[in-house]
N, C-alpha and C positions, 0 to 999 in steps of 0.2 A: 240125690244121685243124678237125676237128668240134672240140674245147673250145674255142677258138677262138670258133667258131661257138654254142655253148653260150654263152660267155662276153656276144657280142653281143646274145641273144636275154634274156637276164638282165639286164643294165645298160641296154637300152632298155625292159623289161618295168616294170623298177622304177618308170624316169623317165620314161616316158612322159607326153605330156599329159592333163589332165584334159580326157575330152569334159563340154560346157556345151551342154545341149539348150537349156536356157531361164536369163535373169538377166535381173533385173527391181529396178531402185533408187531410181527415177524420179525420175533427178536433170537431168534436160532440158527443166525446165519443164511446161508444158502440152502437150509431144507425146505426153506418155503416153498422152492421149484417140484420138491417131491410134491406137495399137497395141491400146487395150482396147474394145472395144466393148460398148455397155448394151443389154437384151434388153431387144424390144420386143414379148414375150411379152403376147398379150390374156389382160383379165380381173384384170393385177396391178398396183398402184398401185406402182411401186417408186422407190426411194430413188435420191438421189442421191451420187456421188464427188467428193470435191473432196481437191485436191491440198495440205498443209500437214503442217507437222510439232508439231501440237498447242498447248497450253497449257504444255506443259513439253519441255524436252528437252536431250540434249547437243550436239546442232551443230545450228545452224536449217537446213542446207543436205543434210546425211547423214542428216538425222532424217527427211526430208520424207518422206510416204506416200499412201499414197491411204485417205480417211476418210468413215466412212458419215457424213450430214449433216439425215440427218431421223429423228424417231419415228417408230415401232410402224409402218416401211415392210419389203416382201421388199425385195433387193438380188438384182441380175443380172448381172453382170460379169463380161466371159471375154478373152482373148487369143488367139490360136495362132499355134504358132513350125511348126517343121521337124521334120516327126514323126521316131519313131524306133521299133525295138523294144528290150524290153531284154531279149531272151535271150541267155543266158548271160552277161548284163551286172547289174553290181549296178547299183540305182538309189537315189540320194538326193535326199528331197525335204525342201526349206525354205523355213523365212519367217520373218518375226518379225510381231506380234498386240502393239499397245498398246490398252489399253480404262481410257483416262485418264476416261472417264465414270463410272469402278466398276460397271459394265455388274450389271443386275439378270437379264435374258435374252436371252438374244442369241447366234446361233453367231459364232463363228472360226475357222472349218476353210474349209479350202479343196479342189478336186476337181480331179481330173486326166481329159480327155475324151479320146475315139478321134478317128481325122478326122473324123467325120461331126457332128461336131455346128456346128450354124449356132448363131452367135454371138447373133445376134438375137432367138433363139429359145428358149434359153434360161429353163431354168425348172425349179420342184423335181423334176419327173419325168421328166427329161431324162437319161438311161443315161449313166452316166460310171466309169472305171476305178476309182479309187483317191478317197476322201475320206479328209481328214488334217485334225485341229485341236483347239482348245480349244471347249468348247460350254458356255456356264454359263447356268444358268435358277434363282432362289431356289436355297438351302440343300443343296436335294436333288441337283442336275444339274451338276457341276464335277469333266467330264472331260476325258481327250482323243480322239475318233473316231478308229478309225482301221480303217475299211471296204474289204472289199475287193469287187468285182464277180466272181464266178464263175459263168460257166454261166448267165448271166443273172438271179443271185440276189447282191443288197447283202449280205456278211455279215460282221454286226459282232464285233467282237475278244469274247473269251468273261474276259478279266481287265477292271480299274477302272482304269488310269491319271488321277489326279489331275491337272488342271491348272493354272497359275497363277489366282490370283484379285484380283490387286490392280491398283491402277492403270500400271505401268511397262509397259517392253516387252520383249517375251519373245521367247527363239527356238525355232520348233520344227522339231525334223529327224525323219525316218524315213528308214529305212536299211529294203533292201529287199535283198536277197543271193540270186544264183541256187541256194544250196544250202536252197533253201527257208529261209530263215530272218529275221530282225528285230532291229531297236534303236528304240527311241524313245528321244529324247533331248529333255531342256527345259533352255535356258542352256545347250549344248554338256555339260549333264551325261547320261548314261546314264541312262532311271529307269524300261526294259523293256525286256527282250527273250525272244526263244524260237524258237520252231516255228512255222511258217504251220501246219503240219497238227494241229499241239496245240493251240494259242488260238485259234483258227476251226475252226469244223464245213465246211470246204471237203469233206470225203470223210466218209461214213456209218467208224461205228466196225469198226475191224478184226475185233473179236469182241463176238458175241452171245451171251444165253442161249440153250444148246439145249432149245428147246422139247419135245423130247423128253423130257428127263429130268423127272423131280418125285421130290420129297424122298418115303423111306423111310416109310410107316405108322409101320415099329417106331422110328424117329427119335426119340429122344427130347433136343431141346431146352432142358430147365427145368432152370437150375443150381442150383432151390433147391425143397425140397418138401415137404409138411405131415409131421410127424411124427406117426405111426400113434399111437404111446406116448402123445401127450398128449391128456390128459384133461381137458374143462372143470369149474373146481374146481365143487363142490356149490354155493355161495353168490353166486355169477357173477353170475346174471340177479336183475336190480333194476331196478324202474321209471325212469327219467329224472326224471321229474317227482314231487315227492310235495306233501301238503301242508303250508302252512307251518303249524309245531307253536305258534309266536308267536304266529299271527294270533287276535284276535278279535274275536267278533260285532257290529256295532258296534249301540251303544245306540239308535238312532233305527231299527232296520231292521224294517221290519212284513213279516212272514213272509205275510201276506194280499196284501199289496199287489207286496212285492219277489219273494217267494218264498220257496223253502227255503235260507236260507244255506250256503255252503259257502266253506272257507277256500282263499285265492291259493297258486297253485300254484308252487313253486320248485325250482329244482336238487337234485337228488339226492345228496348226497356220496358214496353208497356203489355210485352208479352206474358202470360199468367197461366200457359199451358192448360190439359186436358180438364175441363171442369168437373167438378165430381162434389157430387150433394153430401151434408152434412151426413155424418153418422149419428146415429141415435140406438139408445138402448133398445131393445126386442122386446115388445110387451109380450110376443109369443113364446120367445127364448123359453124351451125346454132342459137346457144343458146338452151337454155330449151323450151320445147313447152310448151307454153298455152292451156289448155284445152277451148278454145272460149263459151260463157255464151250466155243462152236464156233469156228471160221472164220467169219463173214459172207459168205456168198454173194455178197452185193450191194459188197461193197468192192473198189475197182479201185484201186491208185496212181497219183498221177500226181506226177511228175518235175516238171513246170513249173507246179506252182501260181504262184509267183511272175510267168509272164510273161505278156506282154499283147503281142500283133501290133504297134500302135500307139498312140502318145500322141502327142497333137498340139494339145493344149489345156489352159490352167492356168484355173479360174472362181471366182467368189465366190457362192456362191447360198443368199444369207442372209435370215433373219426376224431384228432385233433392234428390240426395246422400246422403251432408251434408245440412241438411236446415241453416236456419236465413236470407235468402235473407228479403227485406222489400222493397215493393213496396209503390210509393207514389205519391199525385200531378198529378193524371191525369187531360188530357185534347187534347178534341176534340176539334174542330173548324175551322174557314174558311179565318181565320187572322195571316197571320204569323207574324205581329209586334209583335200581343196581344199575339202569343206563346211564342215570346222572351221575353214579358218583362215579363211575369207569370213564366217564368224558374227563370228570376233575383229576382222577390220578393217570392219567395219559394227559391228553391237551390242554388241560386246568395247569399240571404241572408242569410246563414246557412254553407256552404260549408267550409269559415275559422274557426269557430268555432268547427266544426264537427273535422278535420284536428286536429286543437289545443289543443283539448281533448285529442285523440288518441294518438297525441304523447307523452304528459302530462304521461296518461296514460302507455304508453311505457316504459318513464323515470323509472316512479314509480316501474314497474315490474321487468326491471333490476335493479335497485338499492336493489329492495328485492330481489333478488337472488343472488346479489354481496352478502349480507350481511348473508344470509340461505348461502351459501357457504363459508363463512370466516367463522361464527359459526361453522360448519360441520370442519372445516379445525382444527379450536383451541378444538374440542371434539376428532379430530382424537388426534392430538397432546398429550392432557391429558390422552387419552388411553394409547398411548404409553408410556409415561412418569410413568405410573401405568402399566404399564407392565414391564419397568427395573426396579422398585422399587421390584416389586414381582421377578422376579428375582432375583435381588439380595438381595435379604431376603430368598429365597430359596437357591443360593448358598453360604450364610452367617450358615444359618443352618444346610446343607449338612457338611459345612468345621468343625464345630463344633461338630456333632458324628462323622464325621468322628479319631476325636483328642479321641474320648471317646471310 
């Protein structure tokens, strides 16, 4: 009866459902404006959503997102579902980020909020759990954030994650695991992971220098040391400079008026600059000292970096430059299958087509501009060809009074 029982506890554990805190695809038209509300934070001029699946894409209908729509504006924009906590829950979070504008600055991360945040209200200093995304600014800034709120301190990841840079759309996931631990993923591929307590400063370091100790007087350090024995040879020390033996006085020089001539001074060949005695190995050579390590007094563990009481809010709280970013396909949850396979039947399925367009579209652009430039070329041409006509109908008529 218990294996049995074992048995049951096993084959539901495996298959159980994927809980979905949040999923967001906004393929319902314009209701999406019912469920997102814009922050009507004073003081910020901010941009506006509109709902469309870009310039290019693979299904006009599954593509569709929601798209920043103005310049060098903040953005505000938040949702909330039905909180949750995730202890002892793994949590994964996702979206996909197209920035068909080839975005010069501009975030794409998105934040995750507690219950208390008013939607309306909304704004960059607004305390939120979790920020996740691509953030690209010029040459220098093309990463992925990936923040966490501890103790009421933002702290950001201590590795580079790379993010996409180019025009398509992208998916990004994080994976968040109750044994403390992590995955970033881009395009459902792996490309980080580790230790919350490794890659963030969440907890002061477990060992310090013992302030007590200090290195040995008779320590001796220097693996390499002047040799007693050597002697600088007799003929060592020579000027730098000497004068030149070439030179001479030139014929016009009045020693009254110029002075006392003296010939230009040049390099020394026999010069062999600052002398300095052989090196030799350290018969005393110690090595480098170790500063020897305590306990940290001040280091406490804790067990649940990773969790948060509640999340009850997903938001966009952006600065971008050039707009057209389009965010899509979110999704919260506690099933990292269910997050890969929801990236493949969204973005997995659309991705080629999206591509295929774009460069279609490509073709098309250059070929009109081969062809706007070859026009432009044969109107130069006839200009000119109507400019020696006129010349020479001008100096046709010149040569003609001239006869008269």
């Amino acid at each position: 009866m218990k294996s049995l029982y074992l048995v049951f506890i096993c084959f539901f554990g495996v298959f159980a459902e994927p809980k979905i805190y949040f999923k967001e695809e906004f393929s319902d038209g314009d209701k999406w404006t019912e469920r997102w509300l814009q922050s009507e934070h004073s003081g910020r001029d901010l941009g506006k959503f509109v709902l469309t699946s870009g310039k290019f894409y693979g299904d006009a209908e599954k593509d569709k997102g929601i798209q920043t729509s103005q310049d060098a504006r903040f953005y505000g924009l938040s949702t909330k579902f039905e909180g949750f906590s995730n202890d002892g829950k793994t949590t994964v979070i996702q979206f996909t980020v197209k920035h068909e504008q080839n975005i010069d600055c501009g975030g794409g991360y998105i934040k995750l909020f507690d219950c208390s945040l008013d939607p309306k209200d909304l704004h960059g200093e607004s305390p939120y759990n979790i920020m996740f995304g691509p953030d690209i600014c010029g040459p220098g800034t093309k990463k992925v954030h990936v923040i966490f709120n501890y103790k009421g301190k933002n702290l950001l990841i201590e590795k580079d994650i790379r993010c996409k840079d180019d025009v398509y759309t992208h998916l990004y996931t994080l994976i968040v695991k109750p044994d403390n631990t992590y995955i970033v993923k881009i395009d459902n591929e792996k490309v980080e992971s580790g230790e919350l307590e490794k890659d963030w400063k969440f907890l002061p370091p477990k060992k310090i220098k013992d302030p007590e100790a200090k290195k040995p007087e008779d320590w001796d350090d220097r693996a390499k040391v002047d040799d007693v024995d050597d002697k600088k040879p007799d003929d060592w020390d020579q000027p730098e400079y000497i004068p030149d033996p070439d030179a001479t006085k030139p014929e016009d020089w009045d020693d009254d008026m110029d002075g006392e001539w003296e010939p230009p001074q040049i390099n020394n060949p026999a010069y062999k600059g600052e002398w300095k005695p052989r090196q030799i190995d350290n018969p005393e050579y110690k090595g480098p000292w170790v500063h020897p390590e305590i306990d940290n007094p001040e280091y406490e563990s804790d067990e649940n970096l990773y969790r948060y009481k509640e999340i009850c809010a997903v938001g966009l709280d952006l600065w971008q430059v050039k707009s057209g970013t389009i965010f899509d396909n979110f999704l919260i949850t506690d099933d990292e299958d269910y997050a890969q396979k929801f990236g493949e039947e969204t973005w997995g399925m659309t991705k080629e087509g999206e591509r295929k367009m774009k460069e279609q579209q490509d073709e098309e652009e250059k070929k009109k501009l081969e062809t706007e430039s070859k026009k432009d070329e044969e109107e130069e041409d006839e200009d000119e060809e109507e400019d020696e006509d006129t010349k020479a109908e001008e100096e046709k008529h010149e040569h003609v009074h001239e006869e008269f």
